[in-house]
N, C-alpha and C positions, 0 to 999 in steps of 0.2 A: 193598368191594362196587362191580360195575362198572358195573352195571343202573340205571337212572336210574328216580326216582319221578318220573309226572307231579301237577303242582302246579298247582293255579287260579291265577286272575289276584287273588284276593284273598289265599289263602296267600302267594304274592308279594310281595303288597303290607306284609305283616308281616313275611315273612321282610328286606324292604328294610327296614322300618323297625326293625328289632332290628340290623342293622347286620351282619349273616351275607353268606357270599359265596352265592347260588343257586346259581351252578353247581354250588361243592361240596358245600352241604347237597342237593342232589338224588340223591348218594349212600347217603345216609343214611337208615337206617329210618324210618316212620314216626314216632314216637314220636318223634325227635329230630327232627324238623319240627315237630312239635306243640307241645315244648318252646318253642322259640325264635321259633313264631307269637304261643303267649300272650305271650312278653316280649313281641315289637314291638305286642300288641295295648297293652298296660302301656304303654308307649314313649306311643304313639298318644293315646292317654285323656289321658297329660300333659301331652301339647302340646296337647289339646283341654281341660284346666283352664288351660293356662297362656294360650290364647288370651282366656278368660273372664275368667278375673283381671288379667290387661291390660289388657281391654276397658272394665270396671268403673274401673280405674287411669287411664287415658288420658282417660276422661270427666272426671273431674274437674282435668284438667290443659288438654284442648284441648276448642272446643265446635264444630268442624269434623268433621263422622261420617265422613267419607272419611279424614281423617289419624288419624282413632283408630282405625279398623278398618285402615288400611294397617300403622300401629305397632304395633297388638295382633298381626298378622300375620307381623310383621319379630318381634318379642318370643316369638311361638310357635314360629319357625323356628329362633331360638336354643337355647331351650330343649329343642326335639326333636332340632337338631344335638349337642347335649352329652350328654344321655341316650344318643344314638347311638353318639356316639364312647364314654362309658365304660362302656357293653356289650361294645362289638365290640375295646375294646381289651382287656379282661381276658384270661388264659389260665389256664387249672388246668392246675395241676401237681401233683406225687404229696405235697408238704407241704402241708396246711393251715392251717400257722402261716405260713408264706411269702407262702398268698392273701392268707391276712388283712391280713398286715402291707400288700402291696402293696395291697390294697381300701379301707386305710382312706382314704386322700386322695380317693377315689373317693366313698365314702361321705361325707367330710366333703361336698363337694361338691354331693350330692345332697341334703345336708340344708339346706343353703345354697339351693338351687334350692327344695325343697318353703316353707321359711320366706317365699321370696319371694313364691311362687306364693301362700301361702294368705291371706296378709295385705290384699288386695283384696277376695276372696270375703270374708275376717270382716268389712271394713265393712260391704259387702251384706246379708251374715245380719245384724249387730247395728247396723240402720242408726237404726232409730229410739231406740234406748238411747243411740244416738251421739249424734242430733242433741240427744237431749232433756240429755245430758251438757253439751253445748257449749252450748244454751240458759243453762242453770243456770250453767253460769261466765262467760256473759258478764252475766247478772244479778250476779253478784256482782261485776267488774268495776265494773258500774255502780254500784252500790251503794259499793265505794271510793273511784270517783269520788265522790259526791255524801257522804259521811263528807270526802272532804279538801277539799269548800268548805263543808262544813257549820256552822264555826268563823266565815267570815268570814262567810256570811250572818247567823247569829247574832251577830254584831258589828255588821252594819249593821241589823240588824233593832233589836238595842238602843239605839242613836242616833239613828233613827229614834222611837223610844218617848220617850228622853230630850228630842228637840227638840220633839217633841207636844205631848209634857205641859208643859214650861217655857212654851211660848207658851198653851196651854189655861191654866192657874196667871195669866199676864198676862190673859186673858180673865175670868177669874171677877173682877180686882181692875177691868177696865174698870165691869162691872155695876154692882163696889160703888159706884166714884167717880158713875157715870152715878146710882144711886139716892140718893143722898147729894147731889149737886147738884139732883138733881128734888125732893125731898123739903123740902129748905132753902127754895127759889125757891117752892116751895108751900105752905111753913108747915106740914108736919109733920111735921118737924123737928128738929134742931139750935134756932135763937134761934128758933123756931115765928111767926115772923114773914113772912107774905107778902108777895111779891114783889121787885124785884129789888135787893137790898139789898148792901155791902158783905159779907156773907157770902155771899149766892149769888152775887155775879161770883167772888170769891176761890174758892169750889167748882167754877164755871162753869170757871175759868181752870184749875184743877188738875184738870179732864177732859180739857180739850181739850188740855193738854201730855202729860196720859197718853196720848191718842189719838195725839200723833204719833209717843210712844216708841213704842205699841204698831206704827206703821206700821212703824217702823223694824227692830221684833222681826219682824216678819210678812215684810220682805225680806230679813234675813237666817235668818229659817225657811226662808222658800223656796229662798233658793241653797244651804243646807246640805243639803233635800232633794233638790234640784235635782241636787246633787253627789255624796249619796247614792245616787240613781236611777241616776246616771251607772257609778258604783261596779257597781252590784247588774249593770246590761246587761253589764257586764264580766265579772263573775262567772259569767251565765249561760252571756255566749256562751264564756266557757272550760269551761266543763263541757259543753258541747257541741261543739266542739274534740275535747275528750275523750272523747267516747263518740263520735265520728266515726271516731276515730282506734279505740277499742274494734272498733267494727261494720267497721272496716275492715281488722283485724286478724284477728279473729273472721271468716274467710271460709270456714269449712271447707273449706280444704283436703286434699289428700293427708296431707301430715305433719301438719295439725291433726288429721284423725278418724284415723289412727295411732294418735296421742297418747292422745287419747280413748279407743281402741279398750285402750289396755292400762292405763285406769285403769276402763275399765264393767267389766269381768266378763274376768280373767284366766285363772281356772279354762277357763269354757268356751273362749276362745281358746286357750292349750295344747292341751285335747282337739282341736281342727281340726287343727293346726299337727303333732300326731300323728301325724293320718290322713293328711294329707299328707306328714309323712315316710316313713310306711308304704309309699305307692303309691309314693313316687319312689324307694325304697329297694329294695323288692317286686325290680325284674329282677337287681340288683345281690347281693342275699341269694341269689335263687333261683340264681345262677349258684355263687356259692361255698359252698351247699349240694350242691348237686349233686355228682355221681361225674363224671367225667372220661368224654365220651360220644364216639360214632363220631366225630362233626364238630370236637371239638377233635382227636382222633385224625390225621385228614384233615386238619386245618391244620397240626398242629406236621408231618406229614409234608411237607404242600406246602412251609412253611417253610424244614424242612431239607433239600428239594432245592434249593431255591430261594439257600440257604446254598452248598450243595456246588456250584451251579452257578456262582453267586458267584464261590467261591473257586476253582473251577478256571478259569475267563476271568482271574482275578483271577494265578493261578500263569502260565496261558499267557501272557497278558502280561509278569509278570516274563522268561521266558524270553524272549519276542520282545525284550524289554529288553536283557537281556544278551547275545543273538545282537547284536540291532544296538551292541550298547556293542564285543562282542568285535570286530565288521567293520570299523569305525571303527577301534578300537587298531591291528590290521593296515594296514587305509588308511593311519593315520597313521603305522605304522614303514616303511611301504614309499612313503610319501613322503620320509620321511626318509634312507634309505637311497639313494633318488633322487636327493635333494639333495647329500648324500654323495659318491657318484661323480660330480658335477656338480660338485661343488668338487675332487675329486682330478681331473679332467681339467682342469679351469681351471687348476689349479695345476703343474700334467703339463707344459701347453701353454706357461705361463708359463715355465716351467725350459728347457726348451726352445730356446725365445726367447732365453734370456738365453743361454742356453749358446752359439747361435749367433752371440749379439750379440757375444761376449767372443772366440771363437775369428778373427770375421770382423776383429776388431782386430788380435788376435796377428798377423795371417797380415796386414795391410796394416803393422802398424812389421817386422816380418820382410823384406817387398818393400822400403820404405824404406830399412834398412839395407843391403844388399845392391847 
């Protein structure tokens, strides 16, 4: 068909984006414009998820809006250049076991793109299952944390209780000695005798020696607490260390709510992960579904002129090759042939010479003789 369809500037803009040559789909009926509009609208839609899921992506990696929408940008340009190319590179041919086979790398490919693309939007859809996931494991993080010094606080807590009591135990026998010496010096009683007698100094004197052991248990109560305390700051601030190091690990990131994302709900991430193979998949299907139409028609022809014209530049060449290889051979024997009688006269010229060199002798010992 010679006749050209006029085409809007928005048909255009699809037929560009499905990756078709304009000039030559504007041969072609209706219907096969239409065709290959809805791919590049297909095309289009996925560079406009893939910019979304970028977007969503790069936020959690830069907090710069200029470098994440410039990246999400650069990211979507990628993506609609590949979808592009493996549209516009496909060709049907009369096998459909041949498309297949050639469509599958194609296909892999586009399943590898869809998987990327959806993986950002499913944070987004499942953000709060996310978050409330990562909460719940960093509690339990903390929670092993505080299980692995739970041992040594229970250790120092019991030491604590053991030096209490042992000095409490020396305080109740202070009382006794203290009433037993008050009792004595006041007559009642031990020898019920009042006042200050060989038994109440002797009771007197065995308080006040207890009072200095007791000072003595009371400073090393203290330094064992003292030491204790010491112990326990240590303790805390390594569990705090620890959970520093938790919350600072715990940062939700990209690869953390990943992670997350395929331990909330995998069921419903598959289903996305689907729908987005579907649509990346959608031009690629629709093309090797398809019957072989005007515009492949029109390319495999352009191709093979394109071939034929090739090859004959490509023959005329050879020929000029061997015209110029043959000119050369002739140059070359007819230099040779040159140099040929260049030497047979040099050597002409030399005999010559010589010949006259040799007679001019004869002919001067012949005068001599004579």
């Amino acid at each position: 068909m010679d006749s050209k369809i006029k085409i809007n500037f928005f048909s255009r803009f699809l037929l560009a984006c499905s990756g078709v040559s304009v000039e030559i789909i504007e041969k072609c009926p209706r219907f096969e414009i239409t065709k290959y509009s809805s791919i590049g609208l297909t095309i289009c839609f996925t560079a406009i998820l893939a910019f979304i899921s970028s977007f969503f992506a790069f936020s959690l990696i830069f907090e710069n809006t200029y470098l994440i929408v410039a990246a999400s940008i650069l990211w979507a340009a990628i993506i609609f250049n590949l979808d592009r190319y493996i549209i516009s590179s496909m060709r049907i041919s009369r096998s459909k076991v041949s498309e297949t086979v050639k469509a599958i790398p194609r296909l892999i490919i586009a399943i590898l793109i869809a998987v990327i693309i959806s993986k950002p939007l499913e944070i987004q859809i499942f953000k709060k299952e996310i978050e409330t996931y990562l909460t719940q494991e960093k509690l339990e993080l903390v929670k092993d944390v505080e299980k692995k010094y739970a041992a040594d606080f229970t250790s120092l807590s019991t030491e604590k209780k053991i030096t209490e009591n042992s000095y409490n135990a020396l305080l109740s026998y202070r009382e006794k000695y203290y009433e037993e010496f008050k009792c004595e010096c006041d007559g009642t009683c031990g020898t019920r005798k009042k006042g200050r007698g060989i038994e109440c100094f002797s009771k007197k004197e065995k308080y006040e020696s207890f009072m200095e052991e007791l000072e003595i248990e009371k400073s090393r109560r203290d330094s064992i607490l003292g030491y204790l305390a010491q112990r326990e700051l240590k303790l805390l601030s390594s569990v705090d260390d620890d959970k520093k190091i938790i919350a600072g690990a715990m940062n939700t990131g990209l690869i953390d709510q990943i992670r997350a994302l395929n331990n909330v709900d995998k069921l419903s991430s598959l289903f996305i992960i689907f729908i987005f193979i579907m649509i990346e998949t959608a031009p690629i299907l629709t093309k090797l579904l398809s019957s072989k139409g005007p515009y492949d028609n029109l390319i495999l022809e352009y191709e093979r002129q394109f071939e034929i014209n090739y090859l004959k530049a490509l023959d005329d060449f050879d020929h000029e090759r061997l015209k110029n290889q043959k000119l050369k051979e002739m140059s070359t024997r007819y230099e040779i042939k040159s140099k040929e009688a260049q030497i047979q006269n040099i050597v002409k010229d030399e005999t010559l010479k010589r010949y006259e060199r040799i007679r001019n002798q004869l002919e001067d010992k012949i005068a001599e003789n004579n």
